[in-house]
N, C-alpha and C positions, 0 to 999 in steps of 0.2 A: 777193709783196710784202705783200699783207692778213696772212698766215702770221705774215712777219719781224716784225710790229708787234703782232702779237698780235688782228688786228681780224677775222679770218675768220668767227667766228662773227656779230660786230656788223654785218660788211656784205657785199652782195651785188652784183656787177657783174653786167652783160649785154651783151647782144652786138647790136645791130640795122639791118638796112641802110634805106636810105631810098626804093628800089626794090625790088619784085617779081621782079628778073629771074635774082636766084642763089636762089630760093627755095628752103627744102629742101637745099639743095648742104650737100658738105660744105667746111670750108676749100678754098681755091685749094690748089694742090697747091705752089706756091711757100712760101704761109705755112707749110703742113704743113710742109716742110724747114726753115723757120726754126724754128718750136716744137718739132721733134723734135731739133736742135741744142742748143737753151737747154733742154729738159727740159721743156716747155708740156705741161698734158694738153691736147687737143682732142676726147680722146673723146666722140662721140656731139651734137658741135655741127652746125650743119647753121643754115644762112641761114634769117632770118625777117623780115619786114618790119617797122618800128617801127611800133605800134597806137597810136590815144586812152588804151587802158587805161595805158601805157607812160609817157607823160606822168603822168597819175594817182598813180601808183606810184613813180615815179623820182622821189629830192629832187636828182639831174644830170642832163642829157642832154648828154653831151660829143661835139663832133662836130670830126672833123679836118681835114676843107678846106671854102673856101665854099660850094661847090658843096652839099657836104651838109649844112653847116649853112643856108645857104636853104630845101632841100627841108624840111631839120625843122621852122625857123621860121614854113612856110608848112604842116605840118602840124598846127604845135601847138595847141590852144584856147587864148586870148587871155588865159588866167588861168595859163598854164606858161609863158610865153615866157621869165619870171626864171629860169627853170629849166635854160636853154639857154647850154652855154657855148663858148667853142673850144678845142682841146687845150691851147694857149699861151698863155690867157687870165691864168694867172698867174705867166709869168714876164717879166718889164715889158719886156728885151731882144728878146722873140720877139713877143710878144703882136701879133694882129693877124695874125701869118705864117700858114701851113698846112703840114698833114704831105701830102703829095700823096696821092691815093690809091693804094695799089700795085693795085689792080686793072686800071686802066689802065697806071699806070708799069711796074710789075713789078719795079719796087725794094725786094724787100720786107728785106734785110738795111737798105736804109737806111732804111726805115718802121720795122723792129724799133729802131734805133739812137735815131732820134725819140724815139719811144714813151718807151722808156729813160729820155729826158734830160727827158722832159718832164711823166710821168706819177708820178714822186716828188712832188711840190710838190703836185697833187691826193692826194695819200697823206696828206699833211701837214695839207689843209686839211679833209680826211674826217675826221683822227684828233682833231682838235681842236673837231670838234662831237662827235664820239663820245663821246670820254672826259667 
């Protein structure tokens, strides 16, 4: 998506759970079937836990169900919490909803499908501070 718009070099995404417990792993082996379907690389990705420095560093920290956006918002220093948003925070329809987690679920074509529908509109509001 960053590619199709031209913003790859401008911006960087990341990846970070809000627990310790997949640490080091590589994707779910579910996800792994999703992204080798749609063409994802995941080379060489491997679970880490969200840090202080992370907030710091990050002008989003987008998190997709409550569940982990609580744990963020109880991580974050009191001076990033503007920083914290939810996946569907900008589409007025969904906003407020959750993408479940497929870690639990195990839905992950329907997490991919989410994702999809929801993570255009953050493309949109990236490229427009960008440019």
């Amino acid at each position: 998506m960053l590619e199709e718009k031209g913003l790859a070099q401008a911006v960087s995404v990341d990846s970070a759970a809000t627990s310790t417990e997949e640490e080091g792993n590589p994707p779910y082996p579910g996800i792994r079937q999703i992204m080798r379907k749609y063409h994802l690389d995941n080379h060489g990705h491997v679970s880490r836990p969200l840090n202080r420095q992370d907030f710091k560093d990050a002008d989003l920290i987008i998190g997709m169900d409550d569940m982990n956006l609580a744990n963020i918002r109880a991580m974050a220093p009191s001076q990033y919490l503007d920083k914290i948003h939810g996946i569907y925070d900008l589409l007025p329809e969904l906003r407020g909803q959750s993408i479940p987690d497929p870690w639990y679920t195990h839905r992950f074509q329907a997490t991919y499908d989410a994702l999809k529908h929801a993570l255009p509109s953050w493309l949109d509001y990236v490229e427009k501070r960008v440019s």
